[in-house]
C-alpha positions as CSV (number, residue, x, y, z in Angstrom):
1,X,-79.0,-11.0,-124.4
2,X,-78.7,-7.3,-123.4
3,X,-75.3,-5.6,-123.6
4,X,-74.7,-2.4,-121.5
5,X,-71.9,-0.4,-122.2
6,X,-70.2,1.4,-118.6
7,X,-69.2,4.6,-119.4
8,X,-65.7,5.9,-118.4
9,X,-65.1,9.1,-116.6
10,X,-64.1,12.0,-118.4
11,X,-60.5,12.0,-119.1
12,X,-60.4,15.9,-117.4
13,X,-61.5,14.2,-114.2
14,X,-58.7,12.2,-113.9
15,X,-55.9,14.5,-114.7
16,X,-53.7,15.8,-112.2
17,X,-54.0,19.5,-110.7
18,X,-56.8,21.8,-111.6
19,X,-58.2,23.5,-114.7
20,X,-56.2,25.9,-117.0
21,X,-59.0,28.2,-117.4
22,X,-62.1,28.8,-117.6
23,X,-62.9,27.4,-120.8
24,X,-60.7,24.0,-119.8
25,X,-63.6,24.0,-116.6
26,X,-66.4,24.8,-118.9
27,X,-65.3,21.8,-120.9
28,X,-65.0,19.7,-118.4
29,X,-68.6,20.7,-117.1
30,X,-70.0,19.7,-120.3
31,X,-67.7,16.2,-120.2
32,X,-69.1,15.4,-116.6
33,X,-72.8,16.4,-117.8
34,X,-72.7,13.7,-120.7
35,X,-70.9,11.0,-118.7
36,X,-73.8,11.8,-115.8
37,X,-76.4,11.4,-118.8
38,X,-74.7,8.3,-119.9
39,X,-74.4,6.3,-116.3
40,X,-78.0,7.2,-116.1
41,X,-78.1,5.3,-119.6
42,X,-76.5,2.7,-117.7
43,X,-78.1,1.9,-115.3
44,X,-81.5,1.8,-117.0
45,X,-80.0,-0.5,-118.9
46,X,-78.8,-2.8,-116.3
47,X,-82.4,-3.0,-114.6
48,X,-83.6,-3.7,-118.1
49,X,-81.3,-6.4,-118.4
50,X,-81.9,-8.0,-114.9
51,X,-85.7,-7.7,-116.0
52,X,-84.6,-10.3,-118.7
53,X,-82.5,-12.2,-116.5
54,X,-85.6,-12.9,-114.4
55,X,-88.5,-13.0,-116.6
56,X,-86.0,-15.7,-118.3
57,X,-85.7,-18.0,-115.3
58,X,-89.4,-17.9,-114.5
59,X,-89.5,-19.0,-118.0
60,X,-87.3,-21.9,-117.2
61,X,-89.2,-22.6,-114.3
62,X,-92.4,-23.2,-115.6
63,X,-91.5,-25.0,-118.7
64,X,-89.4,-27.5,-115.8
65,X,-93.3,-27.4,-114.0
66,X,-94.7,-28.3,-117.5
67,X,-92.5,-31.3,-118.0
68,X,-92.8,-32.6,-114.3
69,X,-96.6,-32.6,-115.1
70,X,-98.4,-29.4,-113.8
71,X,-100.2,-28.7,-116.9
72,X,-101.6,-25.3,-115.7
73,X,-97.5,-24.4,-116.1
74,X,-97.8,-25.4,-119.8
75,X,-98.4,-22.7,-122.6
């Protein structure tokens, strides 16, 4: 089983009022640029995952096809 960690929001996103300074924005900048970079990890992750999921049940449903007697659904 895949596990795919959700990445939180940067922590300067969900403070109050707006940036110090310039270098408290730049920061921030960088904070939002990773977490982007990391929801994008996400979500390939989650496709790959429901790849899985489905290549799974199509598994599942031919081995049930092999053991109701359709031998052309048999490995």
């Amino acid at each position: 089983m895949v596990f795919c960690s959700e990445p939180t929001p940067p922590s300067c996103i969900l403070e109050d009022g707006t940036f110090a300074d310039d270098l408290d924005r730049e920061m921030c900048k960088g904070a939002v640029t990773d977490y982007l970079a990391d929801a994008e990890d996400f979500q390939t992750c989650l496709n790959g995952a429901g790849a899985a999921v489905f290549a799974e049940a199509e598994a599942v449903v031919g081995q049930y096809h092999c053991k109701a007697g359709d031998e052309s659904a048999c490995p």
